[in-house]
TORKOL-4160 file (C-alpha; in steps of 0.2 Angstrom, whole numbers, padded with zeros to 4 digits, m for minus):
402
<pt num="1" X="m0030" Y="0110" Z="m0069"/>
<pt num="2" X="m0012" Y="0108" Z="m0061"/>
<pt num="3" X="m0014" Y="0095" Z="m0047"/>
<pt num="4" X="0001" Y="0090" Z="m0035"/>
<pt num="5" X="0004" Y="0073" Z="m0026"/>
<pt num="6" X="0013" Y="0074" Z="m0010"/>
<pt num="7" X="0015" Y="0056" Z="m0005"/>
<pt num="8" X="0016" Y="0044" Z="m0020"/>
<pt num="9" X="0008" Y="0028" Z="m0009"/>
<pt num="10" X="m0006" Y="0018" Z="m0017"/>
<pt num="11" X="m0020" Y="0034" Z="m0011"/>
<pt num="12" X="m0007" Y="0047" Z="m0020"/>
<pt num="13" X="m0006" Y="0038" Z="m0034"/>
<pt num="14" X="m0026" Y="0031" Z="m0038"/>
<pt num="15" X="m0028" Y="0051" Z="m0036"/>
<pt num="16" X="m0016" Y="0056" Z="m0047"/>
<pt num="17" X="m0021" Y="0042" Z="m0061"/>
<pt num="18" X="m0037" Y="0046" Z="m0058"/>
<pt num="19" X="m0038" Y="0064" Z="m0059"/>
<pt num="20" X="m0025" Y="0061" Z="m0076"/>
<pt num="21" X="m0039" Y="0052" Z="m0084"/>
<pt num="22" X="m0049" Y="0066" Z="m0082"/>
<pt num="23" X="m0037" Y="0076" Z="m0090"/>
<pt num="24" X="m0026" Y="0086" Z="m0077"/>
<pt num="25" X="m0010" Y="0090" Z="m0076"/>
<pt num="26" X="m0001" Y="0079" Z="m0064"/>
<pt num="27" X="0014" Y="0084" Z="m0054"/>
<pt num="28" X="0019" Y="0071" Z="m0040"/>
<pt num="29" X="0032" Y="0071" Z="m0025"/>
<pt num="30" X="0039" Y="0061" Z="m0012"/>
<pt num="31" X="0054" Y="0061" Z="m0003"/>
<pt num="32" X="0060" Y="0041" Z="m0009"/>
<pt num="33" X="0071" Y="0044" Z="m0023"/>
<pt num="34" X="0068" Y="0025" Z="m0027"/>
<pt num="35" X="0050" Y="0029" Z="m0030"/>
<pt num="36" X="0051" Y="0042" Z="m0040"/>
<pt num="37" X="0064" Y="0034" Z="m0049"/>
<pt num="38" X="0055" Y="0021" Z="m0054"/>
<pt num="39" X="0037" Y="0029" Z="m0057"/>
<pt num="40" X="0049" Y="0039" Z="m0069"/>
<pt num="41" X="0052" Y="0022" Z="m0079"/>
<pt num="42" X="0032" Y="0018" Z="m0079"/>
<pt num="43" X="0036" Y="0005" Z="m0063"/>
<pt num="44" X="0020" Y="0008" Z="m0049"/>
<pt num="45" X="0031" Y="0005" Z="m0033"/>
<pt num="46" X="0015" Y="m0007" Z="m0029"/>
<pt num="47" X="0004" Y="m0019" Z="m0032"/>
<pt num="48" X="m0016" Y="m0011" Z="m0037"/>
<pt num="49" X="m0026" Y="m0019" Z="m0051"/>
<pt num="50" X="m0023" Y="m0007" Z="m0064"/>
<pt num="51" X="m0014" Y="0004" Z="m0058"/>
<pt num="52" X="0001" Y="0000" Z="m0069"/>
<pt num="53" X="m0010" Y="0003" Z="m0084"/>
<pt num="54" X="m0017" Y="0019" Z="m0080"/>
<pt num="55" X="0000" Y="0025" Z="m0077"/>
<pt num="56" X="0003" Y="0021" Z="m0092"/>
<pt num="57" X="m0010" Y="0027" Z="m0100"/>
<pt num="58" X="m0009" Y="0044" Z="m0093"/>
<pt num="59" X="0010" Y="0045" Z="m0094"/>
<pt num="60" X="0011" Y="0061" Z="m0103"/>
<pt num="61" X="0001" Y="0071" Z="m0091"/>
<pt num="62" X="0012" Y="0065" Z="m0076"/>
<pt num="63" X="0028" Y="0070" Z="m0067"/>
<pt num="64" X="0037" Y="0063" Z="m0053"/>
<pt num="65" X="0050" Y="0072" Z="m0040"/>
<pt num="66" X="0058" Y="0072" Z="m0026"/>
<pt num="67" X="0058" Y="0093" Z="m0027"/>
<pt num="68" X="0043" Y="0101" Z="m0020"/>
<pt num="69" X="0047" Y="0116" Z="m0031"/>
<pt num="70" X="0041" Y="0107" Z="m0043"/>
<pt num="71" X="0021" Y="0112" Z="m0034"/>
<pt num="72" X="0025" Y="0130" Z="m0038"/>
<pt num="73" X="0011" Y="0133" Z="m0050"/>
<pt num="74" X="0000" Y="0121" Z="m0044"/>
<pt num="75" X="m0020" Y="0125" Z="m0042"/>
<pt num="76" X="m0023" Y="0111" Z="m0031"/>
<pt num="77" X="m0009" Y="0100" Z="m0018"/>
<pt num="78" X="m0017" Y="0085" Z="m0010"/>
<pt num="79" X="m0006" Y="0078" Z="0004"/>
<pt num="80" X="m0008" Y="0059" Z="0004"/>
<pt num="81" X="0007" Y="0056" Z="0016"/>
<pt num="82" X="0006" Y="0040" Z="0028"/>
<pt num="83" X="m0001" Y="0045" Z="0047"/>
<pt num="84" X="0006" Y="0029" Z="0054"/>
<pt num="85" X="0004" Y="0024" Z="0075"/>
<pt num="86" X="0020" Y="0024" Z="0085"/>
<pt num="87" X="0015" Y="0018" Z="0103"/>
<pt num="88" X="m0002" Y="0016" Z="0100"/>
<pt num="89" X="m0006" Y="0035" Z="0094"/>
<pt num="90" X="m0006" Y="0043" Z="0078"/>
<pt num="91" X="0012" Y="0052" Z="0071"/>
<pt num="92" X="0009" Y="0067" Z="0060"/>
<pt num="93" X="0027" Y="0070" Z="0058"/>
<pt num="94" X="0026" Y="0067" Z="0040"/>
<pt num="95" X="0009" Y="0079" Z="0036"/>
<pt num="96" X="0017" Y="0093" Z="0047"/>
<pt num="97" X="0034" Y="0092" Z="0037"/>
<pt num="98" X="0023" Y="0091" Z="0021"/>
<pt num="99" X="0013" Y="0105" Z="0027"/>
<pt num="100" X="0030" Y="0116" Z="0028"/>
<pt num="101" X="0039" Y="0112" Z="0012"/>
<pt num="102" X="0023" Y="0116" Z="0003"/>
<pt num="103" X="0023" Y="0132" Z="0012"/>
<pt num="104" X="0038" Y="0137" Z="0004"/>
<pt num="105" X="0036" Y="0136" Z="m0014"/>
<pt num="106" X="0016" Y="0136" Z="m0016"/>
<pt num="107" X="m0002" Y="0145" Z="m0016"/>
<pt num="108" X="m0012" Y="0135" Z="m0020"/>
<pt num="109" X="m0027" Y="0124" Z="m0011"/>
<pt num="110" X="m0021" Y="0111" Z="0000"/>
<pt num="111" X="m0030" Y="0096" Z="0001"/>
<pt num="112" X="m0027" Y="0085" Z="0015"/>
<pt num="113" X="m0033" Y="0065" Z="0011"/>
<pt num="114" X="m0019" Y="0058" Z="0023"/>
<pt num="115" X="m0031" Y="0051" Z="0036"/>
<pt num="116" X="m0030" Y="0063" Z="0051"/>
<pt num="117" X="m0037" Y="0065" Z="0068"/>
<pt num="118" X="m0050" Y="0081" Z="0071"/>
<pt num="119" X="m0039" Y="0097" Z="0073"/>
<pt num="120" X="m0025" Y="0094" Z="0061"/>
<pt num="121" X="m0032" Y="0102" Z="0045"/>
<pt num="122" X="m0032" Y="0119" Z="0058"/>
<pt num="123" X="m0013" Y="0115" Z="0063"/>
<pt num="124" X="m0010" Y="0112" Z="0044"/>
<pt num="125" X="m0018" Y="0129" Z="0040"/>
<pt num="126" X="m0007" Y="0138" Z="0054"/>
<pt num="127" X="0009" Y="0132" Z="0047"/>
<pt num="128" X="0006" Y="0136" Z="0028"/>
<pt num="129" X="m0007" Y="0153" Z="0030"/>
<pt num="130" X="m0017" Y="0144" Z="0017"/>
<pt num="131" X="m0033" Y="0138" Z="0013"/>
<pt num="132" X="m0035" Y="0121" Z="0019"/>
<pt num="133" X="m0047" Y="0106" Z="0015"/>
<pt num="134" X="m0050" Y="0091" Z="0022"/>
<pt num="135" X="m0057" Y="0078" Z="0009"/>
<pt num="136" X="m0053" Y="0060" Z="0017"/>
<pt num="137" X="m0050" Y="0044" Z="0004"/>
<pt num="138" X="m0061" Y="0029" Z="0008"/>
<pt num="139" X="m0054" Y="0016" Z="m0005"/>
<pt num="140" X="m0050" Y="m0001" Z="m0003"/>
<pt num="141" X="m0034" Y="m0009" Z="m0006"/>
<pt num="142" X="m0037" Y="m0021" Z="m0021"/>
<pt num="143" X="m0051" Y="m0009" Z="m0028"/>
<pt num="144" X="m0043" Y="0010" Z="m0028"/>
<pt num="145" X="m0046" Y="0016" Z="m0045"/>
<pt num="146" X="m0064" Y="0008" Z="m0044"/>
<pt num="147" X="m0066" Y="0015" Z="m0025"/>
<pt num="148" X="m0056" Y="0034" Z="m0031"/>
<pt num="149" X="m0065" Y="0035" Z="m0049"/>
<pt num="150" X="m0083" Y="0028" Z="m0039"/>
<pt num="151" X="m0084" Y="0033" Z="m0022"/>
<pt num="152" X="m0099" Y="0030" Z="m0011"/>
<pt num="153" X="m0097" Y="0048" Z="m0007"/>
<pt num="154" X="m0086" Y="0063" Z="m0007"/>
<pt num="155" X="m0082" Y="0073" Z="0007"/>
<pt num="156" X="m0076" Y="0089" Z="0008"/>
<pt num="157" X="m0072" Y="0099" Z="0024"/>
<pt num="158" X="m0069" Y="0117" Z="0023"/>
<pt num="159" X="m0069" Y="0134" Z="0033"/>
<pt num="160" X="m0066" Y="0143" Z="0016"/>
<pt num="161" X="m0082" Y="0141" Z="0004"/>
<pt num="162" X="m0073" Y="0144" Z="m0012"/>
<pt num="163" X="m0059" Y="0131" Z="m0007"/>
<pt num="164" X="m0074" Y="0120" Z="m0002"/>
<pt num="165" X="m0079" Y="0120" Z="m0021"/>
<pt num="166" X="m0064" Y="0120" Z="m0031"/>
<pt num="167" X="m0062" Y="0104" Z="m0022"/>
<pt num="168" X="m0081" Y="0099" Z="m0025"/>
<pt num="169" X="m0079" Y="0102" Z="m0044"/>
<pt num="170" X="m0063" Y="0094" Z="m0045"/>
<pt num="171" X="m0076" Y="0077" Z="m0039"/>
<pt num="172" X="m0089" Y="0084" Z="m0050"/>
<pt num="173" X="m0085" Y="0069" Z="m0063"/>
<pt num="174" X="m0087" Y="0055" Z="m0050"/>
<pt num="175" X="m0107" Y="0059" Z="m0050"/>
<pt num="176" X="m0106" Y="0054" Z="m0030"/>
<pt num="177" X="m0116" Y="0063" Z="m0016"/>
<pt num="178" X="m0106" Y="0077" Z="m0007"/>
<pt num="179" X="m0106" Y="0080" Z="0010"/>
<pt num="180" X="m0101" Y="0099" Z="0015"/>
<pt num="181" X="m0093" Y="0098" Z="0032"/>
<pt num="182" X="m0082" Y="0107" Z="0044"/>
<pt num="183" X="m0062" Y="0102" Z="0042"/>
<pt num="184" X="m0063" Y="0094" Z="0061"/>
<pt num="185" X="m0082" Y="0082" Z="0055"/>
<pt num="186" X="m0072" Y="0078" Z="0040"/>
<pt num="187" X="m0059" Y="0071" Z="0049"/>
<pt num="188" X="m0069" Y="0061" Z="0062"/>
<pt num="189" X="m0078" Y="0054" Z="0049"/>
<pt num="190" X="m0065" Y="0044" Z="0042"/>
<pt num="191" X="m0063" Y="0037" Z="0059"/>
<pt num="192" X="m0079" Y="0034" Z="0061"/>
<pt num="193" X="m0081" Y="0024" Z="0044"/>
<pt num="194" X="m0065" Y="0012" Z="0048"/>
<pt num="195" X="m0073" Y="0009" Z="0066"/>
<pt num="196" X="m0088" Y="0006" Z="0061"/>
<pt num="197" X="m0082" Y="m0008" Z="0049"/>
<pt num="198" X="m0070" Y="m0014" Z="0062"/>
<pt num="199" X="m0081" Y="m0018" Z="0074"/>
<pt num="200" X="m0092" Y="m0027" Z="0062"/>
<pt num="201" X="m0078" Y="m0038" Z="0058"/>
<pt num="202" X="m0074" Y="m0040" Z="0074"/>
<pt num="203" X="m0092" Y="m0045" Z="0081"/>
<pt num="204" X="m0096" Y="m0058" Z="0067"/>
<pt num="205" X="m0079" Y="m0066" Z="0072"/>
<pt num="206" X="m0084" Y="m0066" Z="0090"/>
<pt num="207" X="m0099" Y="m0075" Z="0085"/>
<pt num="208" X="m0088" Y="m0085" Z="0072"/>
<pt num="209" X="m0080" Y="m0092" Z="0091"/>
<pt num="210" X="m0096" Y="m0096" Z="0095"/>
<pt num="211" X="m0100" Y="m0107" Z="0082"/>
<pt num="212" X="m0088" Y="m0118" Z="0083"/>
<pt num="213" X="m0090" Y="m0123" Z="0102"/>
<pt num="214" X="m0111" Y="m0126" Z="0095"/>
<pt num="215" X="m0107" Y="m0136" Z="0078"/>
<pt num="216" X="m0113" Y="m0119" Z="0071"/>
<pt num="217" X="m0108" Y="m0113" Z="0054"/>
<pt num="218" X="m0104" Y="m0095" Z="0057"/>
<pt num="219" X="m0106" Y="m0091" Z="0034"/>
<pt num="220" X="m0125" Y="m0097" Z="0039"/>
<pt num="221" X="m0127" Y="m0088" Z="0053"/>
<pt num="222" X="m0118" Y="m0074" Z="0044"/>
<pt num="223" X="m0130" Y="m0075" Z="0028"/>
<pt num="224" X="m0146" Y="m0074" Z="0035"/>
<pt num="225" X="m0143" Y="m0058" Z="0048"/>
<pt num="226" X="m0136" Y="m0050" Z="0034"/>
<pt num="227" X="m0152" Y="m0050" Z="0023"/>
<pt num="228" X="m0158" Y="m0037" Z="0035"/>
<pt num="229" X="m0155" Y="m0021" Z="0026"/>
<pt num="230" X="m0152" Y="m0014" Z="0044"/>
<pt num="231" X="m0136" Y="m0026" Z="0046"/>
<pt num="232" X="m0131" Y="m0027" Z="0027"/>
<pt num="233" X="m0120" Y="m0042" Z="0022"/>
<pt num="234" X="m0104" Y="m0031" Z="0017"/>
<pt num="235" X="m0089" Y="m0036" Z="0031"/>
<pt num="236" X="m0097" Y="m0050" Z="0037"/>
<pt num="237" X="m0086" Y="m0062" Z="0034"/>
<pt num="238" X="m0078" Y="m0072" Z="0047"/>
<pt num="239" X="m0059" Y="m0075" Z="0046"/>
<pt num="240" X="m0043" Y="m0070" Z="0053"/>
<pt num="241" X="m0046" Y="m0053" Z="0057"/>
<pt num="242" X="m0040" Y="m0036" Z="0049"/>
<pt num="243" X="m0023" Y="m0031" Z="0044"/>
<pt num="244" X="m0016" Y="m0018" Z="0033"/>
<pt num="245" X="m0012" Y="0001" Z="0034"/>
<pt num="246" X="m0029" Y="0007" Z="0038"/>
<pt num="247" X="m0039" Y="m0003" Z="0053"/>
<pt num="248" X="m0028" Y="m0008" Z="0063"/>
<pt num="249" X="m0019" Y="0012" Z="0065"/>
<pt num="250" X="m0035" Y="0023" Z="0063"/>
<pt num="251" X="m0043" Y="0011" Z="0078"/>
<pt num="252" X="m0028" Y="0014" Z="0089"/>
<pt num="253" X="m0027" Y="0032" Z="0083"/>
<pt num="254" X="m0044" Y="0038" Z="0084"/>
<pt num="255" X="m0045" Y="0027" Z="0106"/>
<pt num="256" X="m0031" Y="0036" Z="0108"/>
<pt num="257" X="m0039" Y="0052" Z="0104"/>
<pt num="258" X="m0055" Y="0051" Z="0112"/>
<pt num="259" X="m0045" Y="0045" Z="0129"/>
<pt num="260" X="m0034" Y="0062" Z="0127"/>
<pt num="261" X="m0049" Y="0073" Z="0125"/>
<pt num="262" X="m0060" Y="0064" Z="0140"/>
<pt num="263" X="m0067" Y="0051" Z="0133"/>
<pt num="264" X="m0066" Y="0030" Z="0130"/>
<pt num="265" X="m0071" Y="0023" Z="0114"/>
<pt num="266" X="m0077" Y="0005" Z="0123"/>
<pt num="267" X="m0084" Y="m0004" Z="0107"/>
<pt num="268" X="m0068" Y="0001" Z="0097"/>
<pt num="269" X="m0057" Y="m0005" Z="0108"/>
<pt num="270" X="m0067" Y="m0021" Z="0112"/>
<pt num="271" X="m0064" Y="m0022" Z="0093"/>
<pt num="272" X="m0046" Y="m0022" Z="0094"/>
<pt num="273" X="m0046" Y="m0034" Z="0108"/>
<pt num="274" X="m0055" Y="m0048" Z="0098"/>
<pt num="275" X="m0043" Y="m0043" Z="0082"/>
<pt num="276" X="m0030" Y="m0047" Z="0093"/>
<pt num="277" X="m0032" Y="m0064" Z="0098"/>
<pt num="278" X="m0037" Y="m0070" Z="0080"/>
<pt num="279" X="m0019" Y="m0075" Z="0077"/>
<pt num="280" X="m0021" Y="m0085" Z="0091"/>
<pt num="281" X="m0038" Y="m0095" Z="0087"/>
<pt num="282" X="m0026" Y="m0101" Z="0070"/>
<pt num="283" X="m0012" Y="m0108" Z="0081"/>
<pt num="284" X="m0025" Y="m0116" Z="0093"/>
<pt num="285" X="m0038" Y="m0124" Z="0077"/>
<pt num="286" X="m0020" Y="m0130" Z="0070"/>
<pt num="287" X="m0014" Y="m0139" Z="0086"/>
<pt num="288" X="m0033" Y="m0147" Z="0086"/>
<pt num="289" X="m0028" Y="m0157" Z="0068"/>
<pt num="290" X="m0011" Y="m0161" Z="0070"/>
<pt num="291" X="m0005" Y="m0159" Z="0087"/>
<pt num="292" X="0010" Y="m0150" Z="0094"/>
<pt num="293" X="0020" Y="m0140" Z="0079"/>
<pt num="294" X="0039" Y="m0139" Z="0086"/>
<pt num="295" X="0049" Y="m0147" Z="0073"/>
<pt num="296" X="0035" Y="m0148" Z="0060"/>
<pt num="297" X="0030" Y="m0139" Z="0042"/>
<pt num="298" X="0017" Y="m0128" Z="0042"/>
<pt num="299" X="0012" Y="m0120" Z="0025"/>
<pt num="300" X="0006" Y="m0102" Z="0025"/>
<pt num="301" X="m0006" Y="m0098" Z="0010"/>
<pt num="302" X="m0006" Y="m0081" Z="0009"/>
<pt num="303" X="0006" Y="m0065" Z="0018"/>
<pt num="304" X="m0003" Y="m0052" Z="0009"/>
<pt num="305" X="m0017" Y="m0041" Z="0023"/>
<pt num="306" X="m0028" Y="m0044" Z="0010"/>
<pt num="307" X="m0031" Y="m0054" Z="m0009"/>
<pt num="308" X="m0026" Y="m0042" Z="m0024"/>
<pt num="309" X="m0014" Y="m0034" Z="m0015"/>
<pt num="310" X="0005" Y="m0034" Z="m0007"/>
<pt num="311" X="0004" Y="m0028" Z="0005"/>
<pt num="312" X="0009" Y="m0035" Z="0022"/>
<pt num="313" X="0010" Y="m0022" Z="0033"/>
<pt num="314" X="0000" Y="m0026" Z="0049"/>
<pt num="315" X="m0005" Y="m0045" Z="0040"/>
<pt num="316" X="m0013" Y="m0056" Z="0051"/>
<pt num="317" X="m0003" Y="m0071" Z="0040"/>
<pt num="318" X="0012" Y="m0062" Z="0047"/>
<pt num="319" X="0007" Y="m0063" Z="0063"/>
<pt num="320" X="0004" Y="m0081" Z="0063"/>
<pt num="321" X="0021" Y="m0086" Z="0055"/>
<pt num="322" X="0029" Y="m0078" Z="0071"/>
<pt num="323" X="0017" Y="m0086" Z="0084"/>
<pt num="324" X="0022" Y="m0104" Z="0074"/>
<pt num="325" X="0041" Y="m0100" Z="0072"/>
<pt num="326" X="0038" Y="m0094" Z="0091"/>
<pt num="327" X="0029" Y="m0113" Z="0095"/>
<pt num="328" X="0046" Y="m0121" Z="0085"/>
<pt num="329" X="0038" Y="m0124" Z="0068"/>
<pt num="330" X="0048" Y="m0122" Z="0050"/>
<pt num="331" X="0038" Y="m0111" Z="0041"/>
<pt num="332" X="0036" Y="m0110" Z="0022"/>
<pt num="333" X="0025" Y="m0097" Z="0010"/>
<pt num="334" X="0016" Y="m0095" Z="m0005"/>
<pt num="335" X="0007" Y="m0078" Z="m0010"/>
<pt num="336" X="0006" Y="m0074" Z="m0028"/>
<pt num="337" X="0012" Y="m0055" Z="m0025"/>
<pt num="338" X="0017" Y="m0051" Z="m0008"/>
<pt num="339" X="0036" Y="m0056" Z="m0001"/>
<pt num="340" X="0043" Y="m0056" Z="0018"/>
<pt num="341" X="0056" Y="m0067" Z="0025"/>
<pt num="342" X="0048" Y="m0081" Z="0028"/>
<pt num="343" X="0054" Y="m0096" Z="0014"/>
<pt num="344" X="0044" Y="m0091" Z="0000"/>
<pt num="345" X="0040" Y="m0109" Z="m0012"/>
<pt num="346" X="0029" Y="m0112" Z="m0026"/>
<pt num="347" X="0010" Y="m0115" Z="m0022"/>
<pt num="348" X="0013" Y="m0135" Z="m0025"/>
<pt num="349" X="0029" Y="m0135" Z="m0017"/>
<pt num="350" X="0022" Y="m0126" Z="m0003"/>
<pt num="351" X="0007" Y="m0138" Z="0000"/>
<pt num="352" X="0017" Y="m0156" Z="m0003"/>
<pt num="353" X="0032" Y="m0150" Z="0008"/>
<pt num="354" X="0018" Y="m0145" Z="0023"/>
<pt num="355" X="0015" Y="m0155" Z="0038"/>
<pt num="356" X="0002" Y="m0144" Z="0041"/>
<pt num="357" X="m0007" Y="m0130" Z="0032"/>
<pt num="358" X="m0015" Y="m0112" Z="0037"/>
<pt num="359" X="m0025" Y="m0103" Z="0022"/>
<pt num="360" X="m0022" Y="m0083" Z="0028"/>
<pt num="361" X="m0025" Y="m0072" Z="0013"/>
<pt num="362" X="m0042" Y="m0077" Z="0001"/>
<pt num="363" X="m0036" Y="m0076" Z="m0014"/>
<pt num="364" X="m0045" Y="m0083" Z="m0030"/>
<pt num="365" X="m0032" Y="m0096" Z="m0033"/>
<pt num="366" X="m0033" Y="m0105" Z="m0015"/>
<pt num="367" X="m0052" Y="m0109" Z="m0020"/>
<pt num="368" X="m0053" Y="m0126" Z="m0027"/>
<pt num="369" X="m0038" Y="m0132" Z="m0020"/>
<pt num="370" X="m0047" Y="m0147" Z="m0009"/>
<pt num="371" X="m0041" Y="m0162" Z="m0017"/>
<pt num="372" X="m0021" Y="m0156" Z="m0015"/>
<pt num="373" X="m0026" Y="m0152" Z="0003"/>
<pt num="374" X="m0036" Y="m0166" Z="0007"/>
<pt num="375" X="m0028" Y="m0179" Z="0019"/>
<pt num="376" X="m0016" Y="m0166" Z="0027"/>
<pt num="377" X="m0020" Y="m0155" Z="0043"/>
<pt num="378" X="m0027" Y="m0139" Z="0036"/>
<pt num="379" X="m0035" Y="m0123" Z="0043"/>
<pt num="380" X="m0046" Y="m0113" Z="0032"/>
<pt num="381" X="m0042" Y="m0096" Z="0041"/>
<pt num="382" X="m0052" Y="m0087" Z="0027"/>
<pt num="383" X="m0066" Y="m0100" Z="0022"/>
<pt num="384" X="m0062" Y="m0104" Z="0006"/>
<pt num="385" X="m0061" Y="m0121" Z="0004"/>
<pt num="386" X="m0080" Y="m0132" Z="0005"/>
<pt num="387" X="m0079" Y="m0142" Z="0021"/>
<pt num="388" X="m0089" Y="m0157" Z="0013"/>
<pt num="389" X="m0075" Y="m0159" Z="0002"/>
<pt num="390" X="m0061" Y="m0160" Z="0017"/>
<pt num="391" X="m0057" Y="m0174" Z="0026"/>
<pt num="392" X="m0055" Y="m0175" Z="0047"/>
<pt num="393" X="m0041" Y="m0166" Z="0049"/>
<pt num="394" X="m0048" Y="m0150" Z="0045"/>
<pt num="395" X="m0053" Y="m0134" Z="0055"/>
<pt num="396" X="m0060" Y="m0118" Z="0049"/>
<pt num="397" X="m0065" Y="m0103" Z="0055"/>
<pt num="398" X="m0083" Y="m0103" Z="0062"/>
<pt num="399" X="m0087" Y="m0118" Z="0062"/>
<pt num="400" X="m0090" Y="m0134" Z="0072"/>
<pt num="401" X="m0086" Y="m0151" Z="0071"/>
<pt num="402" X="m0099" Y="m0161" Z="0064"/>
């Protein structure tokens, strides 16, 4: 089959490797020459385990362009364009101009995976008179070939039956459960998914503050209520908050929402409360082990939202260079693949330059690190390091001095 890409981001591109591997015809656009230009010379404009492989791999059966004529013949477009907030609700500029280009030079079944709020696969369907799916991505930066090739579940949101299963077969390979829905519950359940974890993260980091007013250790506490299956133990773990291109839009976007159709999502925005002070709780545990930070070095370990990533966009380490630079610090960096402005140093360089340190991303490599770190002020924002192992002047999240 002839699959189209509009949007070449890190859910355009696991699609389209994905579905290469299976043997389609790839054709992808989007609208950055750059981007193009590069995935024409086998570079991945990002950083995704694999993904430079699989491109690679599937090379032959994969065109890039910045010319929507090229969808012409295509059976199938997905439309995998960002839905980003502007003043806290969602912008659909970019599905809607999609939507209109496509119009123009294709017949095809559009497949919409850009995460949207109820009611746009409808608009979509107005502008273009076609059939229309919604079929929301639920991957996870770090793992999208694993998340795209081994979903949980597919959903697929259709008015039209027989668009319902082109898109159903196209899946067939994953083996996942399908869920057969209308375009709008399609839509809302994406919402609700990302809530749903949202506020998880945000409750156990609530009770992460907890802890370390009672000499509690939040990973204990965290452990054992996750052995009930009710509860489960996946995003449980107590930190700095969430970051990223997912959470911390579709919780704006989807409160937003509800207030414009009547209603308030109360526990979603309590969510984004708590996520919001998070930042904060770094600065104040910092301040605890080495006093006031004007004047000082602080080391940031980590700028990326998330390990096995580059991402920075939303990053809660980026937050918290801002609120030390803000507070009179010198800040330097060390992620092994994300960049901003901030001084980025070697890892070793990072650590003996510091006055103070603040671990922000959990990556693999920061475990371990105890003897360099030991005897300077550090902050373990992602629990990482083994406490026993730290001297005094050492906070982390969650828990309390003993």
């Amino acid at each position: 089959m002839r699959i189209g890409i509009v949007g070449l981001g890190v859910v355009g591109l696991s699609t389209g490797v994905v579905l290469a591997e299976q043997g389609h015809e790839i054709v992808g656009v989007d609208i950055d020459q750059g981007r193009v230009h590069g995935l024409q010379c086998r570079r991945p404009p990002i950083y995704e385990p694999g993904l430079e492989e699989a491109l690679n791999r599937n090379f032959e059966r994969m065109k890039f362009s910045t010319d929507y004529s090229s969808l012409s013949d295509a059976e199938v477009i997905f439309i995998t364009v960002s839905t980003p907030t502007v003043d806290g609700r969602i912008y659909l500029g970019y599905v809607f101009d999609a939507a209109r280009k496509i119009k123009e030079v294709a017949r095809g079944v559009i497949a919409i995976k850009s995460t949207v709020v109820p009611g746009t696969a409808r608009k979509v369907k107005e502008i273009t008179n076609l059939k229309v799916v919604s079929n929301p991505e639920f991957l996870r930066e770090g793992n999208a070939l694993h998340d795209t090739e081994s979903p949980d579940r597919v959903v697929i949101g259709s008015d039209d039956k027989e668009a319902g299963d082109l898109i159903q077969e196209l899946w067939s390979f994953t083996k996942a459960p399908v869920i057969r829905t209308t375009t709008d519950e399609a839509e809302l359940i994406k919402y609700a998914a990302n809530s749903f974890l949202a506020v998880k993260v945000s409750f156990i980091n609530e009770i992460a503050n907890l802890c370390e007013r009672l000499n509690c250790d939040v990973n204990v506490i965290a452990r054992a209520i996750g052995l009930d299956k009710r509860i489960s133990p996946y995003f449980l773990s107590a930190g700095l908050g969430w970051g990223g291109s997912c959470f911390p839009k579709d919780t704006l976007a989807i409160t937003s929402f509800a207030r414009d159709v009547g209603e308030k999502l109360r526990i979603v925005e309590a969510a984004i409360e708590v996520n919001q002070e998070r930042p904060f709780r770094a600065l104040k545990l910092l301040k605890e082990v080495m006093g006031e930070v004007r004047g000082k070095t602080v080391c940031v370990l980590g700028l990326a939202f998330k390990p096995n990533t580059d991402d920075t966009r939303e990053s809660v380490a980026l937050k918290v260079v801002n609120l030390l630079r803000q507070e009179g610090a010198m800040v330097i960096a060390y992620d092994p693949k994300a960049r901003s402005d901030v001084e980025m140093v070697t890892l070793d360089e990072c650590i003996t330059r510091a006055d103070g340190v603040i671990i922000a991303t959990e990556w693999d490599e920061f475990r371990g690190l105890e003897p360099k770190l030991r005897g300077k002020p550090v902050v373990d924002g992602r629990r990482v390091l083994d406490p026993a192992k730290m001297g005094q002047e050492f906070r982390a999240i969650g828990l309390g001095v003993r």
